[in-house]
C-alpha positions as CSV (number, residue, x, y, z in Angstrom):
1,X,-11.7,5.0,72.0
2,X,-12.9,1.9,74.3
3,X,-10.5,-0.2,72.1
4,X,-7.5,1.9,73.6
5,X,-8.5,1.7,77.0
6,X,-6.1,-0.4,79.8
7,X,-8.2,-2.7,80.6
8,X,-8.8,-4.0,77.5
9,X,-5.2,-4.8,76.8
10,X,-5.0,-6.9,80.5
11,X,-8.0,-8.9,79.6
12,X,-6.7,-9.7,75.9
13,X,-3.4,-10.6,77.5
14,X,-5.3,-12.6,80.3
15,X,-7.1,-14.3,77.6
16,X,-3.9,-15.3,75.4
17,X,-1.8,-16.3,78.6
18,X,-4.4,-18.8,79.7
19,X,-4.6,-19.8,76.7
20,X,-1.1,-20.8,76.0
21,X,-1.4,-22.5,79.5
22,X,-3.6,-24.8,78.1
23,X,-2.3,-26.0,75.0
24,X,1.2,-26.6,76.8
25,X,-0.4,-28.8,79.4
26,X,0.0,-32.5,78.8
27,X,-3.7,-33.0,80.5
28,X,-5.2,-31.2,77.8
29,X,-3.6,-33.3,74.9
30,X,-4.4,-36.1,77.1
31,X,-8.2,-35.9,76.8
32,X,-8.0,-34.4,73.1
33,X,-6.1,-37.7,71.4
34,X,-5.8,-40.3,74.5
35,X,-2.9,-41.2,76.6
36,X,-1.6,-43.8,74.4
37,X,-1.0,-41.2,71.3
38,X,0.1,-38.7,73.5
39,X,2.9,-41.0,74.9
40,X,4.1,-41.7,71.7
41,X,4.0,-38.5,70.1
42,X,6.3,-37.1,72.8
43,X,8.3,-40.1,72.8
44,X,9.4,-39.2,68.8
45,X,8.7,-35.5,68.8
46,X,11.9,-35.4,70.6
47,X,14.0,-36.8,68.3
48,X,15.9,-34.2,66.0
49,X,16.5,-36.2,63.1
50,X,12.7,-37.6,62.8
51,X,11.2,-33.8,63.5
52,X,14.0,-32.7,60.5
53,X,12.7,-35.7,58.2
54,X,9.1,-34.8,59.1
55,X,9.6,-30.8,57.9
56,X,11.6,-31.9,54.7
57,X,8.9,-34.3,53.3
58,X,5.9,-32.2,54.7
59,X,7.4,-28.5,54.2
60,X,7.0,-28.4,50.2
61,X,3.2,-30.1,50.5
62,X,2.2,-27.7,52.9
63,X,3.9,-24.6,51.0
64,X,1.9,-25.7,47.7
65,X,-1.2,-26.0,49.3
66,X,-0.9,-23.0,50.9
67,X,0.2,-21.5,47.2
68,X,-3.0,-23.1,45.9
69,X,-5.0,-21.5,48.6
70,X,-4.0,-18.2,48.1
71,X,-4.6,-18.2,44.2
72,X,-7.5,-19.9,45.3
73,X,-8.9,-16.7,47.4
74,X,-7.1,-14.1,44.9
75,X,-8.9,-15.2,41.7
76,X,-12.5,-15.5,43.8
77,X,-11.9,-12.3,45.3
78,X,-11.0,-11.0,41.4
79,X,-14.5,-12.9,39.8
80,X,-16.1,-10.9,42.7
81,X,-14.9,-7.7,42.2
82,X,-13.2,-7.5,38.5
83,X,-13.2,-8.4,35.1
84,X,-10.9,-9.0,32.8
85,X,-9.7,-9.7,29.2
86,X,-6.6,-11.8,28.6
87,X,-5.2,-10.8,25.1
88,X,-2.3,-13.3,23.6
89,X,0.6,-12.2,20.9
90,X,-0.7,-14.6,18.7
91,X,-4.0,-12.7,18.4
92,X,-4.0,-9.7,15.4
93,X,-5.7,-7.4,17.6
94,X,-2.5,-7.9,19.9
95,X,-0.6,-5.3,18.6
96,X,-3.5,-2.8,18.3
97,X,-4.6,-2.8,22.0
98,X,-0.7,-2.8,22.9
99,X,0.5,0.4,21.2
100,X,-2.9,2.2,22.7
101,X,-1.9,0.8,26.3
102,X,2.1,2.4,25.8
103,X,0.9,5.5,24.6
104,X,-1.4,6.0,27.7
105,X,0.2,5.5,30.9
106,X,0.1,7.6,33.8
107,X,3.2,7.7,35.0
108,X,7.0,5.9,35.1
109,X,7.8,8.0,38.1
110,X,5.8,5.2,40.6
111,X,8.7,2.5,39.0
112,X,11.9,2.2,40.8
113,X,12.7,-0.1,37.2
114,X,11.5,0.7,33.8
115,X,12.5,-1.1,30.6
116,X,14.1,1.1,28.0
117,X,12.8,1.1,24.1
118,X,13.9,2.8,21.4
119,X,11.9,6.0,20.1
120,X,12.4,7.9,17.2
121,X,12.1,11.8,16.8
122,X,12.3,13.7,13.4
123,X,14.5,16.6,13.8
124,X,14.1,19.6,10.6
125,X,17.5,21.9,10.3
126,X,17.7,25.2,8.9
127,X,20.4,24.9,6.9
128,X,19.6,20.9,5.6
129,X,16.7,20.0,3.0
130,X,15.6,16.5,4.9
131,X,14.1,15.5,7.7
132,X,17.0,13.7,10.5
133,X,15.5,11.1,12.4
134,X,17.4,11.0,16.1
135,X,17.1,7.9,18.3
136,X,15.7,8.6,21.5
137,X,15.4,6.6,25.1
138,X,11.6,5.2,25.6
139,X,10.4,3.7,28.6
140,X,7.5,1.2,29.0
141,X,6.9,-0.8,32.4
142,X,9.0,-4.1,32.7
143,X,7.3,-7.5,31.9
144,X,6.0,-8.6,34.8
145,X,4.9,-5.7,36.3
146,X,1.4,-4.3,36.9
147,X,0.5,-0.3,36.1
148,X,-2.6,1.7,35.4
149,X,-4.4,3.8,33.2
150,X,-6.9,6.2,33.1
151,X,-9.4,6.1,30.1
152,X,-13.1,8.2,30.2
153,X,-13.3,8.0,33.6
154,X,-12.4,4.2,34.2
155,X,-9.3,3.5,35.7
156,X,-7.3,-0.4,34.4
157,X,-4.6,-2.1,35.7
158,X,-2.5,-3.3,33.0
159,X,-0.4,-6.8,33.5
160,X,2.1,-7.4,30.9
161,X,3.9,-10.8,31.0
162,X,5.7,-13.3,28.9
163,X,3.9,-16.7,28.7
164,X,5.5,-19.7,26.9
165,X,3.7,-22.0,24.9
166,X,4.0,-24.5,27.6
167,X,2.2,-22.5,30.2
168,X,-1.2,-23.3,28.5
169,X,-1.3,-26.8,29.6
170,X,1.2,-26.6,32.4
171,X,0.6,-24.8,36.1
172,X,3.9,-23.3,36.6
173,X,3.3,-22.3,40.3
174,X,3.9,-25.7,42.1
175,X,7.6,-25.8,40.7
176,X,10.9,-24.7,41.6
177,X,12.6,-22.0,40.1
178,X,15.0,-24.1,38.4
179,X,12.4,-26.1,36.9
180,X,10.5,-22.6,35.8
181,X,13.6,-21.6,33.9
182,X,14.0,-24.5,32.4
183,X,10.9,-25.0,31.1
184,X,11.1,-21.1,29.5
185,X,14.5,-21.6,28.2
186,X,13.0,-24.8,26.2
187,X,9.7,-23.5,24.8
188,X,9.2,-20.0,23.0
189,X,7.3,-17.0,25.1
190,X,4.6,-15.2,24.4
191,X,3.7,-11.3,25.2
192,X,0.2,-11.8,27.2
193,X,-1.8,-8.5,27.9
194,X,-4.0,-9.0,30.9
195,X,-6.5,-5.5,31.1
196,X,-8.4,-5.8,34.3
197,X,-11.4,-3.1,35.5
198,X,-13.0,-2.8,39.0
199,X,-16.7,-4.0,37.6
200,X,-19.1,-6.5,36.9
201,X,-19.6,-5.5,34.1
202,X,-17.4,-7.5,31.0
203,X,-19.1,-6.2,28.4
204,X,-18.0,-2.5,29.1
205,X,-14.7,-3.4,29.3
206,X,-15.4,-5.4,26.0
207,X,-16.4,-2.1,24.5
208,X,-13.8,0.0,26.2
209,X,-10.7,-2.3,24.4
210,X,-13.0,-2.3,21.1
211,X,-12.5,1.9,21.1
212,X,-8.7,1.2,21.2
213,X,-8.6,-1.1,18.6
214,X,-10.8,0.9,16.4
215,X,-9.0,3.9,16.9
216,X,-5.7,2.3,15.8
217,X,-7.0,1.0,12.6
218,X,-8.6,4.8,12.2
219,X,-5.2,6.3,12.4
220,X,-3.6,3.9,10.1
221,X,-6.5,3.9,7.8
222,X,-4.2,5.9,5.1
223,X,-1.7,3.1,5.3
224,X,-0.7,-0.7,4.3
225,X,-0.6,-3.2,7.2
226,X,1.9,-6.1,6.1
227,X,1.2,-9.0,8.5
228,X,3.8,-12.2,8.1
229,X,4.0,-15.5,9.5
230,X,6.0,-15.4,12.8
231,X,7.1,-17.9,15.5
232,X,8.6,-21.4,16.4
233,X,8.2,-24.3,14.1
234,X,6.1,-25.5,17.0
235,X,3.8,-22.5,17.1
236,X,2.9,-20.3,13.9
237,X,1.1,-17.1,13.8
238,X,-0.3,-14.2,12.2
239,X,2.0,-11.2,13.4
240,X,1.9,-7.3,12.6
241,X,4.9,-6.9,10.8
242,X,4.8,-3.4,9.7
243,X,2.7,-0.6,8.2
244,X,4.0,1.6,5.6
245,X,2.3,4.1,3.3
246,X,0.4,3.7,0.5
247,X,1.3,2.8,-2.9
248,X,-1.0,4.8,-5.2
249,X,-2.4,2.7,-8.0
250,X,-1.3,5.2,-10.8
251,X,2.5,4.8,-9.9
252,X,2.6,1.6,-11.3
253,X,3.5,1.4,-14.5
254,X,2.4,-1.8,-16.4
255,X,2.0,-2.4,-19.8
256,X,-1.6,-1.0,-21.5
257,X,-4.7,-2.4,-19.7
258,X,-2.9,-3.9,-18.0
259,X,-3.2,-3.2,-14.6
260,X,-7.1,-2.6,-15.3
261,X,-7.8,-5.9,-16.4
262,X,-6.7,-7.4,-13.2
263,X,-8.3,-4.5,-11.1
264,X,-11.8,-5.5,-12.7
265,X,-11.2,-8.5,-12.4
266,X,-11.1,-8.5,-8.7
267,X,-13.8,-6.0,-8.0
268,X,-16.0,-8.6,-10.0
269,X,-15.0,-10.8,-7.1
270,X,-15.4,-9.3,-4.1
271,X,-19.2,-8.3,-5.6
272,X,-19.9,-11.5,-6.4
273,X,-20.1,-13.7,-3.2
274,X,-23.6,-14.7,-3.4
275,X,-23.5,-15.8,-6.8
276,X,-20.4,-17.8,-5.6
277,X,-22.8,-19.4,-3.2
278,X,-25.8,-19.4,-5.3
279,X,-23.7,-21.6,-8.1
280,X,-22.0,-23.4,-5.7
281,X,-18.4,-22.3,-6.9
282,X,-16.2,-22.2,-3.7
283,X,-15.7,-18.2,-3.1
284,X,-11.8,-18.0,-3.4
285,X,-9.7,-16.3,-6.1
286,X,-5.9,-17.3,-6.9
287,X,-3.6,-14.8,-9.3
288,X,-0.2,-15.8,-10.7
289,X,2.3,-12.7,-11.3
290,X,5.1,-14.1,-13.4
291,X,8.3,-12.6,-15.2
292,X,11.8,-11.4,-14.8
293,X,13.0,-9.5,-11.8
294,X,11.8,-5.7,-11.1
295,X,9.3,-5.8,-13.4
296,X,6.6,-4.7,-10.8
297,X,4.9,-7.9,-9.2
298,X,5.4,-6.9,-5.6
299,X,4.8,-3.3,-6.4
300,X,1.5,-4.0,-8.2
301,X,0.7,-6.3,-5.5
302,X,1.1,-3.5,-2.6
303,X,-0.6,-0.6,-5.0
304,X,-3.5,-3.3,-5.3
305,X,-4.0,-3.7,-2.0
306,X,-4.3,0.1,-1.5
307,X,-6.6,0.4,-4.4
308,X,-9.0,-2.2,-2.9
309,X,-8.4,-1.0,1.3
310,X,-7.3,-4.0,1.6
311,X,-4.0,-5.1,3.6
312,X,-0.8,-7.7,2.7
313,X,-0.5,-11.2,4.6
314,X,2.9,-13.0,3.8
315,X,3.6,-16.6,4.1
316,X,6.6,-18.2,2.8
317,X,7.3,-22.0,1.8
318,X,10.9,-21.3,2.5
319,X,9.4,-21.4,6.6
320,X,9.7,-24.6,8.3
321,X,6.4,-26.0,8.9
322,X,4.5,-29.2,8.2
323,X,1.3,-29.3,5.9
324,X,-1.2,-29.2,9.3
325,X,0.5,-25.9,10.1
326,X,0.4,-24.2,6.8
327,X,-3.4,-25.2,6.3
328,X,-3.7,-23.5,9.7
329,X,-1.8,-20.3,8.3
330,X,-4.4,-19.9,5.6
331,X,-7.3,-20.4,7.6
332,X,-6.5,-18.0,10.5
333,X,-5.1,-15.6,7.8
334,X,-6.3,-11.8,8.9
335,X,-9.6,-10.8,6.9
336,X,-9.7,-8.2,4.4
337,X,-6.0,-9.1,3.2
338,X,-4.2,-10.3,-0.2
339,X,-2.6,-13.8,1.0
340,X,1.0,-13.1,-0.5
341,X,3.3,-16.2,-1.5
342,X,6.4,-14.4,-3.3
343,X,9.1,-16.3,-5.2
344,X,6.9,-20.0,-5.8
345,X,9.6,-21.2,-8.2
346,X,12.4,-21.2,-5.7
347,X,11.1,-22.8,-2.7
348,X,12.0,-26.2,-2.4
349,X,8.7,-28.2,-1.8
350,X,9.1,-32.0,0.0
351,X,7.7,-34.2,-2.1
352,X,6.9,-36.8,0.5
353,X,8.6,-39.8,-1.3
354,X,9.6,-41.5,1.7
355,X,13.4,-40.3,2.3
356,X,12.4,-37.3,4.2
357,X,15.6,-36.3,6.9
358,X,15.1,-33.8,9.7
359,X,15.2,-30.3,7.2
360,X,12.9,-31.9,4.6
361,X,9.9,-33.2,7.1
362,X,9.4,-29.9,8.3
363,X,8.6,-28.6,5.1
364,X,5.5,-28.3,3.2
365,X,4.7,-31.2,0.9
366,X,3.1,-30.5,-2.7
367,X,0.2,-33.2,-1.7
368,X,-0.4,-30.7,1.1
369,X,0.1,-27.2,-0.5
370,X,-2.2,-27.9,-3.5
371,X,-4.9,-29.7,-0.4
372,X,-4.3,-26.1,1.3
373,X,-5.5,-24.0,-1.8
374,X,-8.3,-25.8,-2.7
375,X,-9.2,-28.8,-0.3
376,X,-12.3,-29.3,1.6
377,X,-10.9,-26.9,4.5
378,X,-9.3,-24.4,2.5
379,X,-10.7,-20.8,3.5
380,X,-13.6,-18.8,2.2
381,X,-13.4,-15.5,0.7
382,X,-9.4,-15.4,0.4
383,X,-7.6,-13.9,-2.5
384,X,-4.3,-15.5,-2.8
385,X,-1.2,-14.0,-5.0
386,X,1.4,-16.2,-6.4
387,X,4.8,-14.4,-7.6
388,X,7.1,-16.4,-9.9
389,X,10.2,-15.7,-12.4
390,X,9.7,-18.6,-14.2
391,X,6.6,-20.2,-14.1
392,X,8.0,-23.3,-16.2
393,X,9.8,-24.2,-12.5
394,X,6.4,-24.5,-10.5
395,X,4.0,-27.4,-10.0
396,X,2.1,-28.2,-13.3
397,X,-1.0,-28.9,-10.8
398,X,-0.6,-25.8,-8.9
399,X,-1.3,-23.5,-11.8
400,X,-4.7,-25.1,-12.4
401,X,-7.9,-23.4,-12.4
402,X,-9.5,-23.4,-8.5
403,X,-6.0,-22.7,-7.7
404,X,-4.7,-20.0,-9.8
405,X,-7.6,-18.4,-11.9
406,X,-5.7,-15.4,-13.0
407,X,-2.1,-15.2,-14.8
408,X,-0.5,-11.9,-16.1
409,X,2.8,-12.4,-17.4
410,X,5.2,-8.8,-16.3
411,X,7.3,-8.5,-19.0
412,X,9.8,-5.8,-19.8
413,X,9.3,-2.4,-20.5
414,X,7.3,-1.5,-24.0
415,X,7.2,1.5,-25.7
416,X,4.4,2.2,-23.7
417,X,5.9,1.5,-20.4
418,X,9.2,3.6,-21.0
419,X,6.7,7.0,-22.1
420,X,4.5,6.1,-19.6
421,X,7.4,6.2,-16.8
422,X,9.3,9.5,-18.5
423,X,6.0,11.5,-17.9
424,X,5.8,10.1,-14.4
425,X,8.8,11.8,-13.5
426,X,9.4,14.7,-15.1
427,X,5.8,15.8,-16.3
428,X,3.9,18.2,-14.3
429,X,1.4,15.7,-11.8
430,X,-1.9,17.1,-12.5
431,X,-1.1,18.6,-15.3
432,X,-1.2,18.2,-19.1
433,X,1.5,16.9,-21.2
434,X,3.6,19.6,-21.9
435,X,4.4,19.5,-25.4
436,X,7.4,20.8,-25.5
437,X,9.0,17.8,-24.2
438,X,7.4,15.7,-26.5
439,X,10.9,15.8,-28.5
440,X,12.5,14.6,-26.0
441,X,10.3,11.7,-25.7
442,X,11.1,10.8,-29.3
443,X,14.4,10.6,-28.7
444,X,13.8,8.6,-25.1
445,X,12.1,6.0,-27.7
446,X,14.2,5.7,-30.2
447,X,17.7,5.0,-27.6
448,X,15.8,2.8,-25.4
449,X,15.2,-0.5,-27.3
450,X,11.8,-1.5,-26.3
451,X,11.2,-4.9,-23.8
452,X,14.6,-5.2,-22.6
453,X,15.0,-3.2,-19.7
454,X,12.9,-4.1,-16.6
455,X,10.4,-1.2,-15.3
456,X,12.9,-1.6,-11.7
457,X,16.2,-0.5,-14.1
458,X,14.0,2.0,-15.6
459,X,12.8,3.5,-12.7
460,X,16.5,4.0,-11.0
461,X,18.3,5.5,-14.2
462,X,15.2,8.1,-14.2
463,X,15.3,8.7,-10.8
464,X,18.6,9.8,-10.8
465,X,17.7,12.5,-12.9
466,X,14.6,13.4,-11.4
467,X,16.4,14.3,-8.1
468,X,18.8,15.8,-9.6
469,X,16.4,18.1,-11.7
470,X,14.7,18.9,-7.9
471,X,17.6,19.6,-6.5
472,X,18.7,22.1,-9.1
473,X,15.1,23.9,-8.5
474,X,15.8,24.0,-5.0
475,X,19.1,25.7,-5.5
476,X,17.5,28.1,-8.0
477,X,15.5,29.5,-5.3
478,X,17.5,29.5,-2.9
479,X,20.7,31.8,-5.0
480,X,19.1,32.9,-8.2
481,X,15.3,33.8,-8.5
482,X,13.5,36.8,-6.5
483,X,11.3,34.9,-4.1
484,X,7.9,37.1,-3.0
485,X,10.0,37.6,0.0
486,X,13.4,38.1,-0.5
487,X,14.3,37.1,3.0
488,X,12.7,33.7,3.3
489,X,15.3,31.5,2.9
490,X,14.2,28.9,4.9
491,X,13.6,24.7,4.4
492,X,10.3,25.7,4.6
493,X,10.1,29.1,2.4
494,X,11.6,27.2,-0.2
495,X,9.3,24.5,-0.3
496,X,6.6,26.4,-0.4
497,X,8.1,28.8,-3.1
498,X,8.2,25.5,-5.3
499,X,4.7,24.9,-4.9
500,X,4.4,28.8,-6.4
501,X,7.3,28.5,-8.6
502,X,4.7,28.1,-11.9
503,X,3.4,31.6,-11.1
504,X,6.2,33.7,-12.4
505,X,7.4,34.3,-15.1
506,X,11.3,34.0,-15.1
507,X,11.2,31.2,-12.8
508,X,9.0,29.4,-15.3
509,X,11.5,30.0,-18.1
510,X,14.4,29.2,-15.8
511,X,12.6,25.8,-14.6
512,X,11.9,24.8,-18.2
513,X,15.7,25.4,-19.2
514,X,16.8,23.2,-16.0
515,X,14.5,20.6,-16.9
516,X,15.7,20.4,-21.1
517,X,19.1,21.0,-20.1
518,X,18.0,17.8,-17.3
519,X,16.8,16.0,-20.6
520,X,19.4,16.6,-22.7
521,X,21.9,14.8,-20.2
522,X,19.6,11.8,-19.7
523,X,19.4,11.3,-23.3
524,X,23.3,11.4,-23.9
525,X,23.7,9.0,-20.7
526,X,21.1,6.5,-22.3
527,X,24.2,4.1,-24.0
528,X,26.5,4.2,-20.5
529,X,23.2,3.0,-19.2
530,X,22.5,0.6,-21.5
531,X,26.0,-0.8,-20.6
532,X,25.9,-0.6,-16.6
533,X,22.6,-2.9,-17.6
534,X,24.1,-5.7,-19.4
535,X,27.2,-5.6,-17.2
536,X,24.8,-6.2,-14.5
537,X,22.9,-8.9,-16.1
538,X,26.2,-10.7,-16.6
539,X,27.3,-11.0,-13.0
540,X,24.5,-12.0,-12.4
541,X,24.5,-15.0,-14.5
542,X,27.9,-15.8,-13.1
543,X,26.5,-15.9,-9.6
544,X,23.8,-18.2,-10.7
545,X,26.6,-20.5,-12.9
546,X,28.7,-20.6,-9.8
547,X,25.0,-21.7,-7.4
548,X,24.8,-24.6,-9.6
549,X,28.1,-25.3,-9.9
550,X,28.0,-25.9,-5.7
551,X,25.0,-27.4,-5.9
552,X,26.4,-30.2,-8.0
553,X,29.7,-30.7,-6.2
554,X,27.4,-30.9,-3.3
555,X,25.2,-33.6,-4.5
């Protein structure tokens, strides 16, 4: 209360008045900088033009040192109090700490502006058999903007900015905002995650964005990561490209042995590092998948990857970058992932003779690419996958031994292959072969002509079938066969009567006169088929005639 009081004001006032007094008296300047200064200070201080002149020149300095001096006091005030982790887009775990920061904020309702992102939400109908995915309105904080989030007890303030590549060797704060937008509009941004905590101690918050990132690998531990070579010519990186379910191994269909000959051979691999190191044999492994299109190389490859918990990494030669770059690409390549190079046979490769022009000279040159497999710097522990359709197209020396160790030729589809792929659909999973299609397998063989059609052409004129053999099941239900209850008539009554359809009687006789009547129309439709194949094949030979045809008028 004795700071209220009357008397307190008057003697502040007192205080302020006398001293205003005193710095307005020319006696005081006098003694402080001499008479002589004094004189001559007055005599210019009251020219308008010099005093204008003096704020122009002096205004800009004194605004960026006081810039500097704020920062200054901010970021000691921050190493006092806080700590913090900067994460860049470049980094894998990027994406991981990201989508565990959206998912957890407080609140928008504190944000006068949000940005809006696009959600999805999958909507099930009574009266529809699928799933309808509706787009709906998301909203995340804008860049720029700071916001907070609870987690065990800790609260984190969460800075989300765009940084371009530039800003890493350039301060930004002493320019204009012209020159700011500039210099963004000529160099690619960055998303930059800054997670700050009220502590001292770093290695709790260490631990706390550790959880996060664990937890999102947990979640998708069922699924295939792809990652894929992103950014500017300037600036490659590893980026999350998507995640997407499993392929089970069995689904793939290749001819006998196979798909086991490669699968042992890469478990002896990744078992085998210390003898690698032991024999002094540099611990790499390269595989070459060649053949025609669709015969499974990109499928085996993903169905790999899920039999060995491993994830995808794709880099094409196609991408402009110089040799440095690519070498980079393989050595920062995420662990515990296939390095995936699709389609070797049509990338044009510079072959450094001298006549490079501005395309060519940002591409990978052969001198570099075989260096990047197997040079002195080439990475430890990868297992890189080549894909061709003609392997007579690639680089004699790139199909070496320390490169590629490992060729399998995907052909098309043997006798083996077309059974295989006829049980896959339309046999019961998990259950014997029912003999009484075995007929129909017979006659399957003997209309199909054996390696011709591609396991991908294969696949489709099954599939057609197949769904159409569900969807006549479904129907059954739904119209003709006594269901345990008679009023569930549900999306989800009849899925689960299909599960139980097996355990009576007249549905199993009906179900087995769908599926040969199924049969019988598959077989009949094997020469229109055969046809809508060759047709196919012939257009496409025409499209590739007409490529070369341009290329040639070109050159």
């Amino acid at each position: 209360m004795f700071l209220f009081q009357p008397s307190y004001f008057r003697t502040f006032f007192d205080t302020a008045a006398s001293l205003l007094e005193t710095l307005t008296d020319d006696s005081f300047w006098i003694s402080l900088v001499g008479e002589r200064i004094f004189l001559l200070v007055k005599r210019y201080s009251g020219n308008d033009a010099i005093l204008v002149g003096i704020f122009l020149s002096l205004g800009p300095t004194l605004l960026s040192i006081l810039q500097g001096c704020y920062w200054t006091i901010k970021n000691t005030l921050d190493s006092l109090l806080y700590v913090s982790v900067e994460i860049v887009e470049e980094e894998t775990i990027f994406n991981p700490v990201q989508e565990f920061v959206k998912r957890r904020y407080r609140t928008l309702q504190e944000y006068k502006n949000v940005s809006g992102v696009t959600t999805y939400r999958t909507i099930r109908r009574n009266n529809r058999d699928y799933d309808e995915e509706r787009s709906r309105l998301g909203l995340v904080p804008k860049l720029g903007t700071t916001s907070k989030i609870s987690y065990k007890g800790h609260t984190l303030w969460i800075h989300r900015y765009a940084m371009s590549s530039m800003d890493r060797t350039t301060s930004k704060r002493s320019m204009s905002r012209q020159s700011r937008e500039i210099l963004d509009a000529l160099s690619e941004s960055n998303l930059v995650l800054v997670i700050k905590m009220r502590s001292r101690n770093l290695k709790l918050l260490q631990d706390i964005i550790q959880e996060w990132v664990d937890e999102y690998y947990d979640e998708r531990d069922s699924e295939l990561i792809v990652y894929k070579c992103m950014g500017e010519v300037w600036q490659r990186h590893w980026g999350e490209l998507c995640s997407k379910q499993v392929r089970r191994f069995e689904s793939v269909v290749l001819k006998e042995t196979q798909k086991e000959e490669l699968l042992n051979d890469l478990l002896a691999f990744r078992t085998q590092k210390e003898w690698y190191t032991e024999t002094g044999i540099p611990y790499r492994r390269g595989y070459l998948l060649y053949g025609p299109p669709g015969t499974g190389k990109t499928s085996f490859i993903q169905s790999l990857a899920s039999k060995m918990h491993m994830n995808v990494a794709l880099i094409s030669l196609t991408t402009p970058m110089d040799d440095d770059t690519f070498t980079q690409m393989l050595i920062t390549a995420p662990k515990n992932c296939f390095i995936v190079m699709e389609d070797i046979d049509h990338c044009i490769i510079n072959d450094g003779d001298g006549s490079e022009n501005h395309v060519s000279s940002r591409r990978v040159t052969a001198s570099g690419l075989l260096n990047a497999l197997d040079g002195v710097y080439s990475a430890e522990g990868s297992v890189l996958f080549l894909t061709c359709n003609d392997m007579t197209r690639v680089v004699p020396a790139l199909l070496r031994p320390g490169r590629v160790d490992f060729k399998m030729e995907l052909g098309y589809a043997d006798r083996y292959q077309i059974e295989a792929m006829f049980w896959r659909f339309f046999g019961e999973p998990g259950s014997k072969k029912d003999q009484r299609l075995v007929p129909y397998v017979n006659k399957l063989l003997a209309c199909l002509p054996s390696d011709y059609l591609t396991p991908a052409e294969l696949q489709s004129f099954f599939m057609i079938h197949a769904m159409a053999l569900r969807a006549g099941k479904a129907a059954m239900i739904r119209t003709g066969i006594k269901l345990p209850n008679d009023n569930a008539k549900s999306h989800e009554d009849v899925n689960n009567a299909m599960h139980d359809i097996d355990s009576i009687n007249i549905t199993n006789i009906r179900q087995y006169q769908l599926k040969a009547a199924t049969l019988d129309h598959l077989i009949s439709s094997t020469r229109s088929f055969l046809e809508k194949v060759e047709y196919d094949r012939e257009q496409a030979r025409k499209h590739e005639q007409a490529k070369k045809k341009k290329r040639k008028g070109e050159e």
